[in-house]
C-alpha positions as CSV (number, residue, x, y, z in Angstrom):
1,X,-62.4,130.0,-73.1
2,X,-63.6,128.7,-69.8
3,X,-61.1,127.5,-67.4
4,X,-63.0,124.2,-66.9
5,X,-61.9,123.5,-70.7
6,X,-60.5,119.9,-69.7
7,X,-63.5,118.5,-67.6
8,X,-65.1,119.5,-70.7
9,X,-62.6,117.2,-72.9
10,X,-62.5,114.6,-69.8
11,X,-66.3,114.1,-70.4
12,X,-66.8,113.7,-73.9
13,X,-63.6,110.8,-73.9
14,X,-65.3,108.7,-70.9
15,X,-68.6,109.4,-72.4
16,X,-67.4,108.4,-75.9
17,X,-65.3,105.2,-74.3
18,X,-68.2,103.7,-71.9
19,X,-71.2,104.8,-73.9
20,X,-73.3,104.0,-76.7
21,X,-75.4,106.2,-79.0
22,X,-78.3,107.7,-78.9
23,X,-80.7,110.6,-80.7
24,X,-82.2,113.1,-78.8
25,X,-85.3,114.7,-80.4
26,X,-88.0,117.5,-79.8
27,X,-90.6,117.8,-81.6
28,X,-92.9,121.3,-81.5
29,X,-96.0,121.1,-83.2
30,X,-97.2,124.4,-85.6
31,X,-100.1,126.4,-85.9
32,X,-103.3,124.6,-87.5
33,X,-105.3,127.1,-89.6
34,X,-108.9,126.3,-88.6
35,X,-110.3,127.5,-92.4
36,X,-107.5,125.3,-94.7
37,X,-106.9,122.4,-91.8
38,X,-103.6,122.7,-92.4
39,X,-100.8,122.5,-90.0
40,X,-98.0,125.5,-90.5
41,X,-95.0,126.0,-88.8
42,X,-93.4,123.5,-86.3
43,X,-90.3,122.5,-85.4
44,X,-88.2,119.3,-85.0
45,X,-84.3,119.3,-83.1
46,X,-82.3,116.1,-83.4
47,X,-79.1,115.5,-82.3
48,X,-77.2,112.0,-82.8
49,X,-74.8,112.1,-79.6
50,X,-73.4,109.2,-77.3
51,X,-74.4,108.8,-73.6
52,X,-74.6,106.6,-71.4
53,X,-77.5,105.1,-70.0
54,X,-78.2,103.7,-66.1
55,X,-80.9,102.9,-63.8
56,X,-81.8,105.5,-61.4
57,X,-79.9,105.4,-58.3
58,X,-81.5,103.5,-55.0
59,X,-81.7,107.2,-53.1
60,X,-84.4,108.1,-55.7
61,X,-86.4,105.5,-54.4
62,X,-86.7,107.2,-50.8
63,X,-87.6,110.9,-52.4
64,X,-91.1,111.8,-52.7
65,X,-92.6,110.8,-56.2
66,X,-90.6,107.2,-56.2
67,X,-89.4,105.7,-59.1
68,X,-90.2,102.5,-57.9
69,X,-92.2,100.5,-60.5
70,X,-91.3,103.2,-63.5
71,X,-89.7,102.3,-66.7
72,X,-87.5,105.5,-65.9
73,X,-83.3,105.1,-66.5
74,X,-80.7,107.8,-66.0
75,X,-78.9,109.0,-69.1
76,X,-75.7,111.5,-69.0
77,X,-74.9,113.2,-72.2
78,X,-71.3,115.2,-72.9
79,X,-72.5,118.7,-74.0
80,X,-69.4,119.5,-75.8
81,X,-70.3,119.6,-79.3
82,X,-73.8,119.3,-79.2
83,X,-76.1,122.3,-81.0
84,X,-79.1,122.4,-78.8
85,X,-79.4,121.9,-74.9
86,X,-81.9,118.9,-74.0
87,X,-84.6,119.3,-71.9
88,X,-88.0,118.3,-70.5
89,X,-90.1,117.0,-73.4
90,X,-87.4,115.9,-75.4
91,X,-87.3,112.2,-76.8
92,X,-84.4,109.8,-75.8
93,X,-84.3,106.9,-78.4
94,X,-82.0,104.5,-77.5
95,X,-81.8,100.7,-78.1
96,X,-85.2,100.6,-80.3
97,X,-86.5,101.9,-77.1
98,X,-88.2,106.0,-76.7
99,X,-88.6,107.4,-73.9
100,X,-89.7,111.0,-72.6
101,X,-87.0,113.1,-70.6
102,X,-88.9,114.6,-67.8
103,X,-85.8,115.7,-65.6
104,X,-82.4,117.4,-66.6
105,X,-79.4,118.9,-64.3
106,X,-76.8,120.7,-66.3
107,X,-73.3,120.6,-65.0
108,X,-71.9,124.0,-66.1
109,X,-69.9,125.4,-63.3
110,X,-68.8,128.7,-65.0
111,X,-72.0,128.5,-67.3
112,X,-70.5,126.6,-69.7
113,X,-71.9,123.2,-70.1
114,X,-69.7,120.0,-69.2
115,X,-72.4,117.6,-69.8
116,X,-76.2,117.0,-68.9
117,X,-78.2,114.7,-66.7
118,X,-81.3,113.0,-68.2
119,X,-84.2,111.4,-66.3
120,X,-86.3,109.8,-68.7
121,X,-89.7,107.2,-68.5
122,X,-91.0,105.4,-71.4
């Protein structure tokens, strides 16, 4: 048990009260054989989960690599619960729209996780 048990629980209810839902997917391609053209292997994470989903702070616009101009949003997910930890390359699908998460920050202050940042460009 880790002691930060309730900011765990705290996260999950405000995520679950102010957000909406969205699926979180990777997708890992398999091994083509070159003699059958066949594709073997591969693997494919999903996890349905609710977040919530914000434009990227103004102070981001002042770092180097702006994300002025970008169809980038800011998407924190409660890790309690959830199977796999997100990550670059995974998909963010939310409101009919995908994007591509090319930035996370994992809030675990003992090492267990109390939820996840998301950066994320379509």
């Amino acid at each position: 048990m880790t002691i930060y048990g309730d900011e765990i629980d705290s996260a999950l209810e405000a995520i679950n009260e102010a957000g909406g839902p969205v699926v979180l997917r990777f997708e890992q391609p398999g091994e083509r054989d070159p003699v059958s053209q066949e594709e073997t292997g591969g693997l494919v994470l999903t996890m349905n989960r609710r977040a919530v989903i914000l434009p990227p702070g103004k102070s981001r616009d002042f770092e180097p690599g702006s994300l002025v101009g970008r169809d980038v949003v800011e998407c924190w997910v409660a890790a309690k619960g959830a199977p796999y930890t997100p990550g670059k390359g995974w998909q963010l699908i939310a409101g009919g729209k995908t994007r591509t998460v090319f930035w996370q920050y994992e809030l675990a202050p003992d090492g267990a996780p109390i939820l996840w940042k998301l950066y994320a460009e379509a």
